[in-house]
TILUMBA-969592 format. One line per 4 residues: number of its first residue (from 1); their letters; for each residue x, y, z of N, C-alpha, C. Coordinates in steps of 0.02 Angstrom, whole numbers, plus 32768, in hexadecimal, padded with zeros to 4 digits. Last residue first. Example, Ala and Ser with C-alpha at 12.3 -4.5 7.8 and 13.67 -1.06 7.14 Angstrom:
2> SA> 8282 7F90 8162 82AC 7FCB 8165 8285 8002 818A ~ 8294 7EE4 8186 8267 7F1F 8186 8294 7F5B 8186;
END
This chain:
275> XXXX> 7E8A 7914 7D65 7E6D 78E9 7D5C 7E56 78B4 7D1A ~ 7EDA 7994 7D4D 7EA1 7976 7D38 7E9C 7926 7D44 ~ 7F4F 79D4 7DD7 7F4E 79A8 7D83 7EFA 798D 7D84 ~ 7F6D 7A5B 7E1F 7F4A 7A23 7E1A 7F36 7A05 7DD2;
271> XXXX> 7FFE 7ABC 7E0C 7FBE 7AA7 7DF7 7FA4 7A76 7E0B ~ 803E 7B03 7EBA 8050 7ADD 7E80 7FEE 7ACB 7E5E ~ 8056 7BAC 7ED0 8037 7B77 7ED8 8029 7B33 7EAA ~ 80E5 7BF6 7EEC 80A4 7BFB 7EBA 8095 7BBD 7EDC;
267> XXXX> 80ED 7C61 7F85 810C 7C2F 7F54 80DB 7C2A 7F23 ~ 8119 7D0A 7F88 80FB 7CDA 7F9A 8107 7C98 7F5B ~ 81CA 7D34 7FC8 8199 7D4A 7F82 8161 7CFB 7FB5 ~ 8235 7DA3 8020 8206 7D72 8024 81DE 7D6B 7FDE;
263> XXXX> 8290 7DFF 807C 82B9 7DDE 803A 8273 7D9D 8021 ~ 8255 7E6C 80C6 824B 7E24 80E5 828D 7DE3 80A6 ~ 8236 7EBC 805F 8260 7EC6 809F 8278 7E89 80B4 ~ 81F3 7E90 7FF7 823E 7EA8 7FF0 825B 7EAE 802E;
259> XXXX> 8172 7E66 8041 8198 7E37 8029 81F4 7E4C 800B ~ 8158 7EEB 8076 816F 7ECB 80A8 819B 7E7F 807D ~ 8172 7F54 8014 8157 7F25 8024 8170 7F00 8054 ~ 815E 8009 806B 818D 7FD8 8038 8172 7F99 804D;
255> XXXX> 8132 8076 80B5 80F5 8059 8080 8120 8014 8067 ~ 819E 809A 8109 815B 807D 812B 8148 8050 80F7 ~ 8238 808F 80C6 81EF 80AF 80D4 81C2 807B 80E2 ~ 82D4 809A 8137 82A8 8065 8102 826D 807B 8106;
251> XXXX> 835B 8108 814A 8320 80F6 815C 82EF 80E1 8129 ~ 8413 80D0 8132 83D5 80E7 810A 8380 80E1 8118 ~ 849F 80EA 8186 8458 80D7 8198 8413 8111 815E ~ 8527 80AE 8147 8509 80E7 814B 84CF 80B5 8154;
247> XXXX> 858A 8051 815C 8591 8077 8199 856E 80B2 817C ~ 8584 7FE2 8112 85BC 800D 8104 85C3 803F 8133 ~ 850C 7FA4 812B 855A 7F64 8146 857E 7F9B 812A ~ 84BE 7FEC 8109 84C5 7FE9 814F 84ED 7FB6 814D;
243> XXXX> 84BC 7FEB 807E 84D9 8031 80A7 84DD 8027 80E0 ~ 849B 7F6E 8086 84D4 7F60 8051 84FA 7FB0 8076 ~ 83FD 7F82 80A0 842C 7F65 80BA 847C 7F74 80B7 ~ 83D8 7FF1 801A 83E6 7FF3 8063 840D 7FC2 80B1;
239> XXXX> 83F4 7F9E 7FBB 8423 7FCC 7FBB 842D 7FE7 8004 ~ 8394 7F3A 7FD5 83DB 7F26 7FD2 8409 7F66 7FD1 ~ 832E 7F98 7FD5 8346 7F6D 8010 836E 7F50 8011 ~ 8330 7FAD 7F4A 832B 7FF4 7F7B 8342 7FC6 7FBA;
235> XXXX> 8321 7F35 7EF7 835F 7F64 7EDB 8363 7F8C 7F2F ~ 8283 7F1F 7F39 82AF 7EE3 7F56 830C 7F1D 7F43 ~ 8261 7F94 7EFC 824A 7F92 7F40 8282 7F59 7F5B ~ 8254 7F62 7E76 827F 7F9B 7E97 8282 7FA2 7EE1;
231> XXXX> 8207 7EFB 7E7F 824B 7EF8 7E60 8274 7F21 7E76 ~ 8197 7F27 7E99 81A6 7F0A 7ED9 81DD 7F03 7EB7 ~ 8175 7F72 7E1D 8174 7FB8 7E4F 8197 7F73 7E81 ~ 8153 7F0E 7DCC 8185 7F50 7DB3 81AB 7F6E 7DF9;
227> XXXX> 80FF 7ECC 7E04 8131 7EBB 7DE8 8176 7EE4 7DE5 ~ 8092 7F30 7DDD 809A 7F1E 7E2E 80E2 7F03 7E3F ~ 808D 7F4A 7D5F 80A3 7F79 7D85 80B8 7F6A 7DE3 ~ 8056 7EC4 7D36 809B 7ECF 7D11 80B6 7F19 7D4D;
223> XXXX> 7FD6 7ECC 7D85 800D 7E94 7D93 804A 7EA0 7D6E ~ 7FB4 7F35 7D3C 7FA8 7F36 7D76 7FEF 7F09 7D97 ~ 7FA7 7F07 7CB4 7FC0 7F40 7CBC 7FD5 7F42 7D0C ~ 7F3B 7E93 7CD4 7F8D 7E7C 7CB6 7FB6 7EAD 7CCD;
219> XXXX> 7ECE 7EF1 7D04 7EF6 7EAF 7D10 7F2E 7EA0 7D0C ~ 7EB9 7F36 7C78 7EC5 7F5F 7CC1 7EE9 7F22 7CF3 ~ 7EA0 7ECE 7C1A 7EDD 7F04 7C18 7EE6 7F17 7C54 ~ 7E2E 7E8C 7C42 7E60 7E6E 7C44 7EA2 7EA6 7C47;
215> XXXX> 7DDA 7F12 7C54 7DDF 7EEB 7C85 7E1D 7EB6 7C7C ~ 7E22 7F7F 7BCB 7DE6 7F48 7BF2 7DFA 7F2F 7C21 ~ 7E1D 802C 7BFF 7E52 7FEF 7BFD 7E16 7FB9 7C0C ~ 7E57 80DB 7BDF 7E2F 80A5 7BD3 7E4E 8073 7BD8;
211> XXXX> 7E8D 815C 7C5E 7E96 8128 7C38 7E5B 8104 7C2C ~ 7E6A 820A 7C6A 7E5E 81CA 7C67 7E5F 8197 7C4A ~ 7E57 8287 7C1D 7E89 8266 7C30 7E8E 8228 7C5B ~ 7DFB 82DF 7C03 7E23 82E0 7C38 7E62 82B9 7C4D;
207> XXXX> 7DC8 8283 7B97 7DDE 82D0 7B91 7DFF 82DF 7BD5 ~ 7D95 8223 7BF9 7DCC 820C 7BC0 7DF8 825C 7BBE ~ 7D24 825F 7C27 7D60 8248 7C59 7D90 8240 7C36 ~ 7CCB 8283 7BC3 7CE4 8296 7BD9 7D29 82A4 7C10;
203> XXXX> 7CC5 8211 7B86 7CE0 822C 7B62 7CEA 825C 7BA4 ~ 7C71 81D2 7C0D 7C98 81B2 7BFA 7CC9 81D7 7BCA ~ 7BF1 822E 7C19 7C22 821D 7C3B 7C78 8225 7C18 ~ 7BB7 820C 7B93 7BC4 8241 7B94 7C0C 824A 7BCD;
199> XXXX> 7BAC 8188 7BAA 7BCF 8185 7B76 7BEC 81D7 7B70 ~ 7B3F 817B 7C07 7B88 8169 7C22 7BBD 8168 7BDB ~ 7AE8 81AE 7BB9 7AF7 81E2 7BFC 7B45 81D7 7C11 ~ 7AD1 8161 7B62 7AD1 818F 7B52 7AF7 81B8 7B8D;
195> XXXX> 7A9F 80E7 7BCB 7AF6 80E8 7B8F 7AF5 8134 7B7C ~ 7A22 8123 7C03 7A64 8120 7C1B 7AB7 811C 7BF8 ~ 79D3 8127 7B7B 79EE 8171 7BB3 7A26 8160 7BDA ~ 79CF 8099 7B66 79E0 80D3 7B41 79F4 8116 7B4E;
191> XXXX> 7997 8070 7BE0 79DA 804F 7BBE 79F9 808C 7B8D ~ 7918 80B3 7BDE 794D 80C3 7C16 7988 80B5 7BF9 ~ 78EC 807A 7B59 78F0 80D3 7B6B 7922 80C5 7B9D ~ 78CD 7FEA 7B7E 7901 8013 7B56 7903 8066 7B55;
187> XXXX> 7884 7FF8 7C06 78BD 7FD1 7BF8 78EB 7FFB 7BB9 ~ 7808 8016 7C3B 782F 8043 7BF7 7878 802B 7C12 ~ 77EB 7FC4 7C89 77BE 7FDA 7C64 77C5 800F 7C3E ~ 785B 7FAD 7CE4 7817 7F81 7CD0 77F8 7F9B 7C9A;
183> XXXX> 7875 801B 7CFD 78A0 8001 7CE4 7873 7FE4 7CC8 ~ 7828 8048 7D59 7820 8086 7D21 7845 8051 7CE9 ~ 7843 8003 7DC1 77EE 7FF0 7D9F 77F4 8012 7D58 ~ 789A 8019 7DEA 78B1 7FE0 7DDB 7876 7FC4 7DB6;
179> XXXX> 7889 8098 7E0D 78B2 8088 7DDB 78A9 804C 7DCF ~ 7830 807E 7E6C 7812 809F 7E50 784E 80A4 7E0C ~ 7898 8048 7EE3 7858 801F 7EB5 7831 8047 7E79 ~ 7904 8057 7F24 78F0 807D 7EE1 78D0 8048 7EB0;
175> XXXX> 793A 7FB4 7F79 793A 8008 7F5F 7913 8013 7F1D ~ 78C9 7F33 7F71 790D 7F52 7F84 7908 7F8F 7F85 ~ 782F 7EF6 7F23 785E 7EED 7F6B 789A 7F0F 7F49 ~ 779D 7F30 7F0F 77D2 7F28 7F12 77F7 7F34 7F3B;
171> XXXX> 76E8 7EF4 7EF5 770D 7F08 7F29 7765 7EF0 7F1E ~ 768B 7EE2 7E93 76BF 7F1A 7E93 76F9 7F14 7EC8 ~ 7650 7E49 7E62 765B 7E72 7EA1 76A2 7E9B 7E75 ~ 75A7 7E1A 7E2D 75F1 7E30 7E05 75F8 7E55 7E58;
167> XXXX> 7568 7D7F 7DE9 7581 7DAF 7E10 75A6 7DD1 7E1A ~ 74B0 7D42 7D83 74F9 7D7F 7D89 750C 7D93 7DCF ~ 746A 7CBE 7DBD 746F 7CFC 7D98 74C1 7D00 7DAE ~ 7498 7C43 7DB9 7449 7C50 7DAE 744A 7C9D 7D93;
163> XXXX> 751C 7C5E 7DB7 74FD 7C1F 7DC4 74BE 7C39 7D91 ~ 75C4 7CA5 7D97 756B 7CAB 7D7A 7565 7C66 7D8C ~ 761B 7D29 7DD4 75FD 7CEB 7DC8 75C3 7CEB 7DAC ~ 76AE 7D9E 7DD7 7676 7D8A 7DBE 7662 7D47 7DB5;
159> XXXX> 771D 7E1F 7E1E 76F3 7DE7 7E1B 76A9 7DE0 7E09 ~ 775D 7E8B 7DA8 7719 7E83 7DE3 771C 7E3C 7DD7 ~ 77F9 7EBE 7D9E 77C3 7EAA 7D79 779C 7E98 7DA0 ~ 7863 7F0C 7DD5 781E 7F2D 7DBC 77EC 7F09 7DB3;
155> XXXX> 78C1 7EA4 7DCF 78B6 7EB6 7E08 786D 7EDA 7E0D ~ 78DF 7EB1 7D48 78BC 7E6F 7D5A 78AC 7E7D 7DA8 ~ 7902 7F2E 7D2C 78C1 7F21 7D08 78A3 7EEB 7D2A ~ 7995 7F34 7D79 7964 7F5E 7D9C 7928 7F38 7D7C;
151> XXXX> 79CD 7ED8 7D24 79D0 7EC7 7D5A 798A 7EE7 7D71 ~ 79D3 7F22 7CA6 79AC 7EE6 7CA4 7994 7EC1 7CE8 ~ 7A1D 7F88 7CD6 79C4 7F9C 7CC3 799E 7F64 7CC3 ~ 7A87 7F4C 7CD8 7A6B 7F7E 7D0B 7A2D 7F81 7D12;
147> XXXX> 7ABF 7F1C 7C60 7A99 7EDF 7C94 7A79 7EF9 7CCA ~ 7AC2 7F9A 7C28 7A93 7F6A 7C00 7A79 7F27 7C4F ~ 7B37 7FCA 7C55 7AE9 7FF3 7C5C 7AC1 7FC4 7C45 ~ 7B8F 7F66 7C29 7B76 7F79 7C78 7B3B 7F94 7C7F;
143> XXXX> 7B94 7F7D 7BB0 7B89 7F4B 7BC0 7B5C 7F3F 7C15 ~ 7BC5 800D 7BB0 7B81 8009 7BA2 7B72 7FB5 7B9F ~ 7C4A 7FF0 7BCE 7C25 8014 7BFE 7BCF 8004 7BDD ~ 7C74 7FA4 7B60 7C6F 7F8F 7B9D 7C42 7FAD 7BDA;
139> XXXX> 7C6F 7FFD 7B19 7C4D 7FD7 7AF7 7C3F 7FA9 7B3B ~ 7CD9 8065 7B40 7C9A 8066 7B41 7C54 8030 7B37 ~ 7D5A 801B 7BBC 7D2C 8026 7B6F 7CE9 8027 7B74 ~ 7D56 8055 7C62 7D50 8016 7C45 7D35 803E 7BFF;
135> XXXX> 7DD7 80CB 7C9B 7D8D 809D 7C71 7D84 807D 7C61 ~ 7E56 80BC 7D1B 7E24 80A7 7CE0 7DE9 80AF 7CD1 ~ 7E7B 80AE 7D90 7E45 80DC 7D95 7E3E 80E6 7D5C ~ 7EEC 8069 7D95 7EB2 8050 7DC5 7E77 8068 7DAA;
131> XXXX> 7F45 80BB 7D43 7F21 8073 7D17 7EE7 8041 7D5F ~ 7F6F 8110 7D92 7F34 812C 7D5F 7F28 80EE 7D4F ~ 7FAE 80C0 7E09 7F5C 80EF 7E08 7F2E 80EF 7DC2 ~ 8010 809C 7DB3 7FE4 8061 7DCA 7F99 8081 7DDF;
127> XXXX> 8054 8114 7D94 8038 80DD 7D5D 8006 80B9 7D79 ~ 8076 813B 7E10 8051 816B 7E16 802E 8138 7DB5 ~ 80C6 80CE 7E3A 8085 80D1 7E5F 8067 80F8 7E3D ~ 8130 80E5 7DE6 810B 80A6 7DCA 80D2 80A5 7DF2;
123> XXXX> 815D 8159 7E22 8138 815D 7DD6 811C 811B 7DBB ~ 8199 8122 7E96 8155 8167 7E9D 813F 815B 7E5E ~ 81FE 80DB 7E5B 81AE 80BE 7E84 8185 80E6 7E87 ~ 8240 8143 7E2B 8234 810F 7E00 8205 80EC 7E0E;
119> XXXX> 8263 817A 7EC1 8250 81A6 7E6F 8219 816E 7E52 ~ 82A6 8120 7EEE 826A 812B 7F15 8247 8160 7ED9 ~ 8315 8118 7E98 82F9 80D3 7EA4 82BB 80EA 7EB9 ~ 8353 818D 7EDF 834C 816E 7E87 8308 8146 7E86;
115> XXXX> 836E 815C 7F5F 8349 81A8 7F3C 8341 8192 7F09 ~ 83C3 80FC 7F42 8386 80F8 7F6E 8353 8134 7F5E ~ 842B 8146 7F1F 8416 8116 7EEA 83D7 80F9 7EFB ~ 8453 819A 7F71 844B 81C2 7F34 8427 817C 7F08;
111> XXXX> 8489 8146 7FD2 844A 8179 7FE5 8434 8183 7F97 ~ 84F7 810B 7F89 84BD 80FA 7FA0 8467 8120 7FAD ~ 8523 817B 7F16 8537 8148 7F4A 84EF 8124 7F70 ~ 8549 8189 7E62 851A 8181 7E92 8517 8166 7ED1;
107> XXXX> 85B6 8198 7E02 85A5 81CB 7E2D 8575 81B5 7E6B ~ 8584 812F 7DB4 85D2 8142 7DCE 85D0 8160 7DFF ~ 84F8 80F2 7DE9 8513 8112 7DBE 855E 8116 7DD7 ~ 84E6 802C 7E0F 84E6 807B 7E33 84F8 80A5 7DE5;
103> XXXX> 84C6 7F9A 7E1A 84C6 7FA7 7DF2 84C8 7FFF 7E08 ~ 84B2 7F2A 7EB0 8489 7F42 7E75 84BF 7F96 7E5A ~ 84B4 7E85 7EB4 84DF 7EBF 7EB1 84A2 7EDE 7E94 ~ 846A 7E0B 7EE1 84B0 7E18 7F03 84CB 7E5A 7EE6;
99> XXXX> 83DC 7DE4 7F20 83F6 7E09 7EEC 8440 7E05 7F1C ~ 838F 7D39 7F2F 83B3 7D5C 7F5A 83EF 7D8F 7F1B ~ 82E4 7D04 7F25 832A 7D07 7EF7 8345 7D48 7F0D ~ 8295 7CF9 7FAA 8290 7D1E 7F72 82D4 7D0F 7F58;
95> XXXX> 8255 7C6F 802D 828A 7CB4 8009 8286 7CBE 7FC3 ~ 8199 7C82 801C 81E3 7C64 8022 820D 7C93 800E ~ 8101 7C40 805B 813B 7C89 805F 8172 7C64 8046 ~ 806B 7C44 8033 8094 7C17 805B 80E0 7C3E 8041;
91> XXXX> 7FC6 7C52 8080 7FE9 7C70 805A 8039 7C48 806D ~ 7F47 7C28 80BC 7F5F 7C01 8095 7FA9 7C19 806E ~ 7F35 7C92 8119 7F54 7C65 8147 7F5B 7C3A 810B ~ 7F61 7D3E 80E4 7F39 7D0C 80E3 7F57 7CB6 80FA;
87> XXXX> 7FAC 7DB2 815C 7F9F 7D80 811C 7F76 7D46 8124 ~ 7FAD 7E00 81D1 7F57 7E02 81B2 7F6F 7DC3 815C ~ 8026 7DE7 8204 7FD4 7DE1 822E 7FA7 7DC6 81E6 ~ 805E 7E29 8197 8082 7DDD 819E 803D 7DCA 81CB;
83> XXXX> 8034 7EB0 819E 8036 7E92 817B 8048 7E43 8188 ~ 8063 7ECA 821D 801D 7ED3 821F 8017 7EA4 81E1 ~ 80FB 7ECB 8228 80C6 7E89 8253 808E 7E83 8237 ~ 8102 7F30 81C8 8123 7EDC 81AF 80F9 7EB7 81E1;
79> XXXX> 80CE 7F95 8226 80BD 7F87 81D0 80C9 7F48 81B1 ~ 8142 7F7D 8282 80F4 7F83 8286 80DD 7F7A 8259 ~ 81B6 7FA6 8236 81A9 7F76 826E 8166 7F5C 826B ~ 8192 802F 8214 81A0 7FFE 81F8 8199 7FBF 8203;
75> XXXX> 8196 8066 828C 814D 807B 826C 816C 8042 8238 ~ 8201 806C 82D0 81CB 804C 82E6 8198 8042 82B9 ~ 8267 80AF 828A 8264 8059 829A 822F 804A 8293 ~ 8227 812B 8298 8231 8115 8258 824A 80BA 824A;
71> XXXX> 824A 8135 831C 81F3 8143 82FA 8216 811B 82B5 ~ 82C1 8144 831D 829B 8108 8341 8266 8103 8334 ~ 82F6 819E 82D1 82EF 814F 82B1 82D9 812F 82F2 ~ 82C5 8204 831F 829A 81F4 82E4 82AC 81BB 82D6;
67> XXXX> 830A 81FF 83AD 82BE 81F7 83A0 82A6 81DA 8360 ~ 8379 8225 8363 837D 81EF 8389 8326 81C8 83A5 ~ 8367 829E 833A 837B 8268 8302 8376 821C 8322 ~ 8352 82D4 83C7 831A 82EB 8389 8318 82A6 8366;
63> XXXX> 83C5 82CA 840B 838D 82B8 8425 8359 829C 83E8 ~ 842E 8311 83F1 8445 82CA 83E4 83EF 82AB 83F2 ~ 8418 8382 8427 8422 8386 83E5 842B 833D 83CD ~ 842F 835F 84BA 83E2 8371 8494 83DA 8376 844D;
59> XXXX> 849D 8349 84C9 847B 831B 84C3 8435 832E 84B9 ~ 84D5 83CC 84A4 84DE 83A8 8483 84BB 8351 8482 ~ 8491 841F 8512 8491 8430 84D2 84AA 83EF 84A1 ~ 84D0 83D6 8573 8499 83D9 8559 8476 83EE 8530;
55> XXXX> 8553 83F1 8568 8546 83AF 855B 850F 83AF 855A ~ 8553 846F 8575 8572 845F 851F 8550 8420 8534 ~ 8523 8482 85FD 84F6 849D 85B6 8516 8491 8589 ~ 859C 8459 864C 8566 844A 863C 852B 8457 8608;
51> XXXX> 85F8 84C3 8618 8609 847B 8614 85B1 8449 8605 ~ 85AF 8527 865B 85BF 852C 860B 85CD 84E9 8611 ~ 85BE 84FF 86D5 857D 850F 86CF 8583 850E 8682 ~ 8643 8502 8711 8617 84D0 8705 85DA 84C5 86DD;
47> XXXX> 8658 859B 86E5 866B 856E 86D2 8646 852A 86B2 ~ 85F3 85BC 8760 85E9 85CE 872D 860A 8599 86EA ~ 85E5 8546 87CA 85FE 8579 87B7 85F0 8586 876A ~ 8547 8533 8839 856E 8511 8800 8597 8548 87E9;
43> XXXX> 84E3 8545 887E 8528 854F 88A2 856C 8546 8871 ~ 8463 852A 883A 847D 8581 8856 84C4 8584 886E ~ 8480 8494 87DD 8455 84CB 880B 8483 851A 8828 ~ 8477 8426 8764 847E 8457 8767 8467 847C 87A2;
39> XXXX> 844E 83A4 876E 8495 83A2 8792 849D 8408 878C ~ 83E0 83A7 8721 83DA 838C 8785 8431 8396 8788 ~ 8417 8390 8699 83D8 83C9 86DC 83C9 83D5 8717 ~ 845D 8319 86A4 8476 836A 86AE 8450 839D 86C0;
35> XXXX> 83F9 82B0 86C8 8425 82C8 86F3 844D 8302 86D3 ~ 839A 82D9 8635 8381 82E8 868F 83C8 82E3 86BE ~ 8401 82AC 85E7 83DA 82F0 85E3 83C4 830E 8639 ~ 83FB 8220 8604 8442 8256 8605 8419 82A8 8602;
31> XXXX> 837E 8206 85E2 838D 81EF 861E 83E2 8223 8620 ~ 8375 8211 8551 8344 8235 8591 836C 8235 85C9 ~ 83F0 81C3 8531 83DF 81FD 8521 83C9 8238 8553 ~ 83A1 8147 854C 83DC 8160 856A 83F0 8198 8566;
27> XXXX> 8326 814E 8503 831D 814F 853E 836B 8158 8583 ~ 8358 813C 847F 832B 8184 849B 8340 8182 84DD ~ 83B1 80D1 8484 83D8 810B 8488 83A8 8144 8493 ~ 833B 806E 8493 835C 8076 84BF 83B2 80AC 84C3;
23> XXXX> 8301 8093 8416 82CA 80AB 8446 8315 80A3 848E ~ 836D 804D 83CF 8355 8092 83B5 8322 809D 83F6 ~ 8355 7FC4 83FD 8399 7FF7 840C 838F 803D 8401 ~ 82C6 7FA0 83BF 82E2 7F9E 841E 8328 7FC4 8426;
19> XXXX> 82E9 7FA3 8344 82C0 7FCA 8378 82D4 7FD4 83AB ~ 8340 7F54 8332 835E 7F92 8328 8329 7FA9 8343 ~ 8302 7ECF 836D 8329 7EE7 8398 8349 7F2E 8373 ~ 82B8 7ECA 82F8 828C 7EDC 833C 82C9 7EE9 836C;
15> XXXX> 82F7 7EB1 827F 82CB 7EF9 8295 82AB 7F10 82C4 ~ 830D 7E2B 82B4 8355 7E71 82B4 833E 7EC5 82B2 ~ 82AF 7DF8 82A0 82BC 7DF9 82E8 82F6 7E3C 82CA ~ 829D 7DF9 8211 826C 7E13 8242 8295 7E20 8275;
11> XXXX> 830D 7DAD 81EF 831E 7DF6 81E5 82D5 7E1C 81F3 ~ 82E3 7D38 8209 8325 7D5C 823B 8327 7DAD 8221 ~ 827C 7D32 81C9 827C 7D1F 8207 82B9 7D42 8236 ~ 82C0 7D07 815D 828E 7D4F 8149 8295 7D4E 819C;
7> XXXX> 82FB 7C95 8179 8313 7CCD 8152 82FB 7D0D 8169 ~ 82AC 7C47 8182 82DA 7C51 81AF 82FD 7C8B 819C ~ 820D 7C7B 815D 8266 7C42 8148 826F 7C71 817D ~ 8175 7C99 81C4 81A7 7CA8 81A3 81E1 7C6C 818A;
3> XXX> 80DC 7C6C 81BE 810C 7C64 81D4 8145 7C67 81AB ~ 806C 7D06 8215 8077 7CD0 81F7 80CD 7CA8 81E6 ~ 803A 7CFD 82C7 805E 7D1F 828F 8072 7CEB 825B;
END
C-alpha cells in the first residue's frame, strides 16, 4: 500500500477501527436478538412474554441503521484502500493545507450544509461530463479526417520495384483493405465526403447541444473543474468531521476523493534545471 503522513495514516486506521465497531454492534445486536428468541417458550407468562417482544421489537428496530452504517463504513473503507493499492508507485503524498472553519448559512446546521455542498458537486460533475464529451472545432475535426485518409492511402498503396522489369504487389496488410485501396486511389473524393459527412455530424450535435472545445480548452476546463469539485469535497469532510466531534454522525460517500478524506494533496514535483 502506498505510503501514507502520519497524518493521513491515522485517520486510515480510525476508518478501520469505525468499521470494526460498526460490524461489532451488528453482531451484538444479532447476538441479543437470538437470546430473546431462545428465551421465549410455551411456559413463559404472558406478561413475560410482552416484556419480551418490546425488547425485540426494539432490538430489531436498532438492527436495520446499525447494518447500514456498517455497509456504509465499509464500502468507504474499501474505496480509499483500493485507491491508495492501485496509485502509481512514483506518486508522492503529502498533507494538504489544513481548513479550519468553514463558513455555514445562519440557518444551516451541518447536515443542511453537507446537503448544500453535495448539490454544488453534483453540478460541477454534471460541467465536467458535458466538457468531457466536447467537440473538438470543426476545423479541427476535418484535420482528423485529413490524417485518416492519409493514414488509410499509404496503407493502400502497392508495393512496387523495378530491377529489370516491373513489380507491383497488392497484397494488403490490416483491416479494410479494400478502403485503404479506395483511399489510394481517390484520396481526395474520400477526404471530401468524409469532412462533408463529419461536418454534417458535427452541426448536428452542436444543435443538440453539445459543447465545442479545442483540445487545449477541454484540458484547462477539465483541470479548473477537477479543482473546483476536490475544494468542496475537502469544505464536505471538514464539515463532516467537525459533526462527528459534535455528536452527529454524517455518512461520507463512496465516490469522495480519497485525497479530501485522507486530508492529502499529491506533491508537485520539483523541476529539473537545464543543464
Amino acid at each position: 500500500m502506498h505510503k501514507l503522513t502520519e497524518q493521513a495514516a491515522q485517520r486510515f486506521a480510525d476508518m478501520g477501527d469505525a468499521v470494526e465497531e460498526a460490524q461489532g454492534l451488528v453482531l451484538t445486536i444479532q447476538r441479543r436478538i437470538g437470546e430473546i428468541e431462545r428465551g421465549k417458550n410455551p411456559s413463559t407468562q404472558a406478561e413475560e412474554i410482552d416484556v419480551f417482544q418490546q425488547e425485540l421489537d426494539r432490538q430489531q428496530r436498532r438492527l436495520q441503521p446499525a447494518q447500514q452504517t456498517f455497509v456504509d463504513l465499509s464500502r468507504v473503507h474499501a474505496a480509499v484502500r483500493t485507491w491508495l493499492s492501485t496509485l502509481n508507485a512514483g506518486v508522492t503524498l503529502e498533507d494538504a493545507e489544513e481548513i479550519t472553519f468553514i463558513e455555514t448559512a445562519a440557518t444551516e446546521d451541518h447536515v443542511g450544509a453537507v446537503t448544500r455542498i453535495r448539490t454544488d458537486i453534483e453540478d460541477l460533475a454534471r460541467s465536467r461530463s458535458a466538457v468531457t464529451r466536447a467537440l473538438p472545432p470543426i476545423d479541427e475535426l476535418w484535420r482528423q479526417v485529413d490524417a485518416h485518409v492519409d493514414a488509410l492511402a499509404e496503407r493502400g498503396r502497392p508495393s512496387m520495384t523495378i530491377s529489370d522489369r516491373l513489380a507491383v504487389s497488392h497484397v494488403l496488410a490490416g483491416s479494410d483493405p479494400v478502403a485503404a485501396q479506395m483511399a489510394w486511389l481517390f484520396r481526395d473524393q474520400m477526404r471530401e465526403r468524409l469532412r462533408s459527412d463529419a461536418e454534417a455530424m458535427h452541426e448536428q450535435q452542436t444543435r443538440a447541444g453539445r459543447l465545442v472545445k479545442t483540445s487545449a480548452e477541454r484540458s484547462q476546463q477539465l483541470r479548473s473543474l477537477d479543482e473546483a469539485i476536490l475544494a468542496k469535497e475537502r469544505a464536505e469532510e471538514w464539515l463532516i468531521s467537525d459533526a462527528a466531534a459534535l455528536g452527529t454522525a454524517i455518512p461520507r460517500r463512496e465516490r469522495c476523493s480519497p485525497l479530501a478524506i485522507l486530508g492529502l494533496r499529491v506533491a508537485s514535483r520539483p523541476r529539473v534545471k537545464a543543464a
